[in-house]
N, C-alpha and C positions, 0 to 999 in steps of 0.2 A: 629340963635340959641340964646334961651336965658340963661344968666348966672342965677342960684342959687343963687349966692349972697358969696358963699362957696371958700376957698380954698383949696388946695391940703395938706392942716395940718388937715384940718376937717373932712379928709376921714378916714374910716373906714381901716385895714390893715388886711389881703394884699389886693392890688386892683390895677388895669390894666388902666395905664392913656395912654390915646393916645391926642396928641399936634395938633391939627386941625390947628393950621397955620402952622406948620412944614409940615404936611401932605400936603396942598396945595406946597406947598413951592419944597415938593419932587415929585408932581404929574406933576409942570409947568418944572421943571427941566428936567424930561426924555421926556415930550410932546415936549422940544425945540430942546431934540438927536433926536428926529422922523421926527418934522419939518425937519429941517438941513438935514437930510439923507434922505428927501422925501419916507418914508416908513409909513405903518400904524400901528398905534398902537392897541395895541390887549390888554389890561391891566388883569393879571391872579386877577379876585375878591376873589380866595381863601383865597390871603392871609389878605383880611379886614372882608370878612363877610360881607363888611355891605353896605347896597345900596345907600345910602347916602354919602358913598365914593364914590362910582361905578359911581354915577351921576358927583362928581363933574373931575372924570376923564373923562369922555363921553364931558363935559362940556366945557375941557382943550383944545378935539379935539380928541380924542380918536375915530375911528373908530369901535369900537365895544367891545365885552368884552370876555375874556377866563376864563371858569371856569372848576373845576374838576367833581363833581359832577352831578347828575339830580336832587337834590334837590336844590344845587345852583342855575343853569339854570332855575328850576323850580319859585322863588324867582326871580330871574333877571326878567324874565319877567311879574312875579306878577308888577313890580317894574318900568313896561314900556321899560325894557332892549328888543329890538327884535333883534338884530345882535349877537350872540352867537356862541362861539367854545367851545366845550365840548372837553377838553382837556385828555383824557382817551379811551382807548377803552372798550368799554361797549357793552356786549355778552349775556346779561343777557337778556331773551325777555321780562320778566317784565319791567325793565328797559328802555328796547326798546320802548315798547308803549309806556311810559311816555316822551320819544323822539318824538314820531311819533304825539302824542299829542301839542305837541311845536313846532312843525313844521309844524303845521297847524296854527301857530297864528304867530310867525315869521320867520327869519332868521335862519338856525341852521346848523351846522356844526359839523362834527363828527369826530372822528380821529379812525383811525384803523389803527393796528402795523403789522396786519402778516397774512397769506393767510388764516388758517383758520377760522381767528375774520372777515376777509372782506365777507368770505362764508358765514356768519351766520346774519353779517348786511344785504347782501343782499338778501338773501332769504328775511330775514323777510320784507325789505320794500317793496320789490316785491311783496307779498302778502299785504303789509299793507302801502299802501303812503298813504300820500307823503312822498318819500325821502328825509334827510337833504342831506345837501352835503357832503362831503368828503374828508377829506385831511392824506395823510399816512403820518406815521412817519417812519422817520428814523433816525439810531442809529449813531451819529456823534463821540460815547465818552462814553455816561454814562454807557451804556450795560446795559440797563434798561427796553428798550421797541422798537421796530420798525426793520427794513429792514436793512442792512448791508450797508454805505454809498457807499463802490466803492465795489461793485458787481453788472456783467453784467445779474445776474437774481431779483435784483431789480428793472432795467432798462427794464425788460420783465413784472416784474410783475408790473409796474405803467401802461405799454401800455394793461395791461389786465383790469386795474381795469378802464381804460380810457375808455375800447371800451364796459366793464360792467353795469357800473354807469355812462357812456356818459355823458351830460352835469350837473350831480349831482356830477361831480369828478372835485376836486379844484385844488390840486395839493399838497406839500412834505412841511412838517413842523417836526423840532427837539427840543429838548432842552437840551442844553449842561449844565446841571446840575452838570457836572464832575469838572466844572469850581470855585465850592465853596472848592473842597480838596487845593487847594492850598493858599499859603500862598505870593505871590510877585503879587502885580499887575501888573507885565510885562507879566506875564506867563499867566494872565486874557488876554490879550490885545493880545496874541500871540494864545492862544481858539480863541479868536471870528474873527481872519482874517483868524484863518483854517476851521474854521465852516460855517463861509460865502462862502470860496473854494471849501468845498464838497459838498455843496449843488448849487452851483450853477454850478460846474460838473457837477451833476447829470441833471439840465435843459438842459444845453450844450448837454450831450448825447443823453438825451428825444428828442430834436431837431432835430439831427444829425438822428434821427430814425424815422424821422418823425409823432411824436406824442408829440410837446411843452408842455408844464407846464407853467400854467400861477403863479399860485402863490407858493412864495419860502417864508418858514417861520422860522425867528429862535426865541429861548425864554428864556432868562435868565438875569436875575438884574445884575448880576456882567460884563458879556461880551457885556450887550447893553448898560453899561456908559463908552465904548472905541469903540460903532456904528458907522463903515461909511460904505456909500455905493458907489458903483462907476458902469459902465455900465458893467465892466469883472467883476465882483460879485457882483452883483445886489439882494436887498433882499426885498420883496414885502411887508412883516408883521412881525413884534416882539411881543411877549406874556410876554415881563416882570411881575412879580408882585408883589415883597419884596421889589422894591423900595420905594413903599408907603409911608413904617414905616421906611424900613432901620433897620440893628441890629446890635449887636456885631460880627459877621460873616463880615457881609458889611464892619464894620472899620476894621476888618482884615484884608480885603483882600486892602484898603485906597479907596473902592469906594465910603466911606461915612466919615463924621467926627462925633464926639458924639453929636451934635448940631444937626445935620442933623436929627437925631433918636426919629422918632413923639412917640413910642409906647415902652412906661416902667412902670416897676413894683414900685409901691410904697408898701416898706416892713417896717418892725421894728425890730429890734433887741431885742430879748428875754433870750440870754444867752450867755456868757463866758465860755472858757475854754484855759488850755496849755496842750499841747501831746507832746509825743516826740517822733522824729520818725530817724530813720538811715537814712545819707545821705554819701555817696559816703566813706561810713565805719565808718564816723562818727555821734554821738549823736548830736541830736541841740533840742531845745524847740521852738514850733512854737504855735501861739495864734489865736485858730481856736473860730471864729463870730457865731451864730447860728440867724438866720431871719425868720419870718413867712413866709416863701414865698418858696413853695419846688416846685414836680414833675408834682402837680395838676395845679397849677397854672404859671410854666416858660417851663413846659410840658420836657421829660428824654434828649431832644435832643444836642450835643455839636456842632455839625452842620447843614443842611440839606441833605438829601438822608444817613446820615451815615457815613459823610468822615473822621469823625473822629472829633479832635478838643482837645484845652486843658482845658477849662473848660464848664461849663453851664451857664455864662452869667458874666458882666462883674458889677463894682459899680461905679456910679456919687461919686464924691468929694461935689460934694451940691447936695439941692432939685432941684435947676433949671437946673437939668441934664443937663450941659455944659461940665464938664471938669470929665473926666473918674480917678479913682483911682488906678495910677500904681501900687501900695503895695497892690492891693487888688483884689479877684477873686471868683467868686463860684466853690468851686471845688467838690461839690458835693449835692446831694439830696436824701432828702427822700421824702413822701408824702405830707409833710406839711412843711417841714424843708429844708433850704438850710444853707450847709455849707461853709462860706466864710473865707477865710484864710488872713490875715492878717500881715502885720511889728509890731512888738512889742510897737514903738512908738505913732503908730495911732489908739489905742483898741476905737472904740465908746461906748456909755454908754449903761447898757440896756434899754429900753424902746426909743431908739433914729429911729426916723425913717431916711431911704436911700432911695434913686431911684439903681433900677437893670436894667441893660441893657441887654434882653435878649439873646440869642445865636440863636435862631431863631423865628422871630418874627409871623412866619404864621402858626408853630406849638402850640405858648403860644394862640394868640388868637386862635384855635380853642378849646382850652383846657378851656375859661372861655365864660362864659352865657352872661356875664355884662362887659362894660368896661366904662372910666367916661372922658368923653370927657373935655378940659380944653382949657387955651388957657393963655400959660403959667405955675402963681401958679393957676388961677382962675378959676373956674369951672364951666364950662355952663352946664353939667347935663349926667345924663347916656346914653348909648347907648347900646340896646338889640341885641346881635350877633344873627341875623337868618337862617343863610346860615349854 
């Protein structure tokens, strides 16, 4: 990559830097929890967008790539991607043919949550192969999508979808996405040794019924940086993806530090203010920031899936987004405006530019067009989100 010549003071505000040696830095890191736990890695591309990531995870050793969409998928393999998990179930037969299209040039892999979505996949490839393959989900936690972990008509319904989709049928993948509501990283650590237990239940029983599962799949940034694997819960494939960039979520929960975090907003500060607001019966005056950087560009989210959260993103103490500012928080947004709240002692100036750490980092990038790749303060040049 070549640099501009530019640095991150010359940018234009707001604008979405993502840290390319950070970014490798967090891609060799979870490639070395895959290694060590002998599993393959599945890397979710939603949360970059960009193929040129996707490469350099593939690159790390990454077995193949997870994404959400068909126009992802579709891009991935513009992109030379042919190992693909379409992580969604997709019902739509529009949709489908543009599956069934991709699956005539590589790998592909579908996920479907529940009898009626698997009726409808199959019919359609039935009439229209080649089939990708298949892996069901199941519901470990988040109550979001799939089969019920310990129910003996889950364990009916995988021997149907077995002897349906016969060797098109891969086996049971989840994603414990329940695991970003919390706030202790023990309670992370204590998700992913129950998530590896019910799902590898569930092959146990498969087993025991005479119809095995070859492949056990689990997928989450927070519960696969405390990954082991052992032969009594054995796990074949992990779909992380927020690793990448890492956010203010991630250092919440300590599976990241603010260094770690490739992908931040460079804002500037355009206004002052003091409110006063009741607290706990009493009057206090508090000295609320106002930054060009609102809902469009660090997108409405305080966590992912919704778990809540206390603010929308967090502030660097410097531009070399190292050390995060305790006194200081987003606590709100408009469209174009974020409100950051502030110690009385620490007011920046107007016109002063910050780095913002977002609160989620796969929702901000998909919320912008452009991001401006750097390496450091310096700028090697932009990068077109196409996914």
């Amino acid at each position: 990559m070549e640099r501009t010549g530019r640095t991150i003071y010359d940018l234009e505000t707001p604008a979405v830097l993502i840290d390319v040696k950070r970014v490798q830095q967090n891609i060799e890191l979870y490639q070395s929890i895959a290694n060590k736990g002998r599993v393959e890695l599945w890397p979710h591309g939603k949360t970059s967008k960009l193929p040129f990531i996707w490469d350099m995870q593939l690159k790390a050793g990454a077995t193949g790539l997870t994404v959400a969409t068909v126009r992802e998928a579709e891009v991935a393999m513009a992109h030379g991607h042919t190992n693909i998990f379409i992580a969604y179930p997709h019902v739509d037969p529009k949709s489908l043919k543009r599956i069934q299209v991709l699956a005539q040039i590589g790998q592909v892999t579908l996920m479907v949550s529940n009898r009626d979505g698997a009726s409808i996949v199959y019919n359609f490839f039935h009439a229209n192969p080649p089939c990708p393959k298949i892996l069901l989900a199941i519901d470990t936690g988040l109550h979001r999508e799939g089969m019920p972990a310990r129910n003996l008509k889950t364990i009916k319904f995988i021997e149907e979808l077995q002897n349906g989709f016969k060797d098109d049928f891969r086996g049971i993948t989840t994603h414990e996405g329940y695991s970003y509501k919390t706030r202790r990283h023990q309670t992370v650590r204590s998700i992913a040794l129950a998530v590896r237990k019910k799902m590898s239940d569930i092959q146990k029983r498969c087993k025991e019924k005479g119809h095995p599962v070859d492949t056990i799949a689990i997928g989450a940034t927070p519960t696969f940086a405390f990954f082991e694997n052992d032969q009594k819960h054995k796990i074949t494939e992990a779909h992380p993806g927020n690793y990448v960039f890492f956010d203010a979520t991630g250092v919440d929960l300590g599976v990241a530090k603010p260094e770690n975090c490739a992908l931040t907003v460079l804002a500037q500060v355009i206004d002052r203010h003091t409110i006063t607001r009741i607290k706990d019966g009493k009057r206090e005056k508090i000295r609320m920031v106002y930054v060009n950087a609102g809902s469009k560009i660090l997108s409405g989210e305080k966590r992912p899936h919704g778990e809540g959260g206390l603010a929308y993103g967090k502030v660097f103490s410097d531009l070399e987004a190292t050390t995060l500012n305790p006194d200081a928080s987003l606590r709100s947004l408009s469209e174009e405006i974020g409100w950051m709240e502030v110690s009385p002692e620490k007011i920046p100036a107007i016109g002063k530019k910050i780095r913002l750490l977002a609160q989620h980092a796969g929702t901000t990038i998909a919320c912008n067009p452009r991001a401006w790749l750097i390496d450091g303060e310096k700028v090697i040049g932009p990068a077109v989100i196409r996914a």
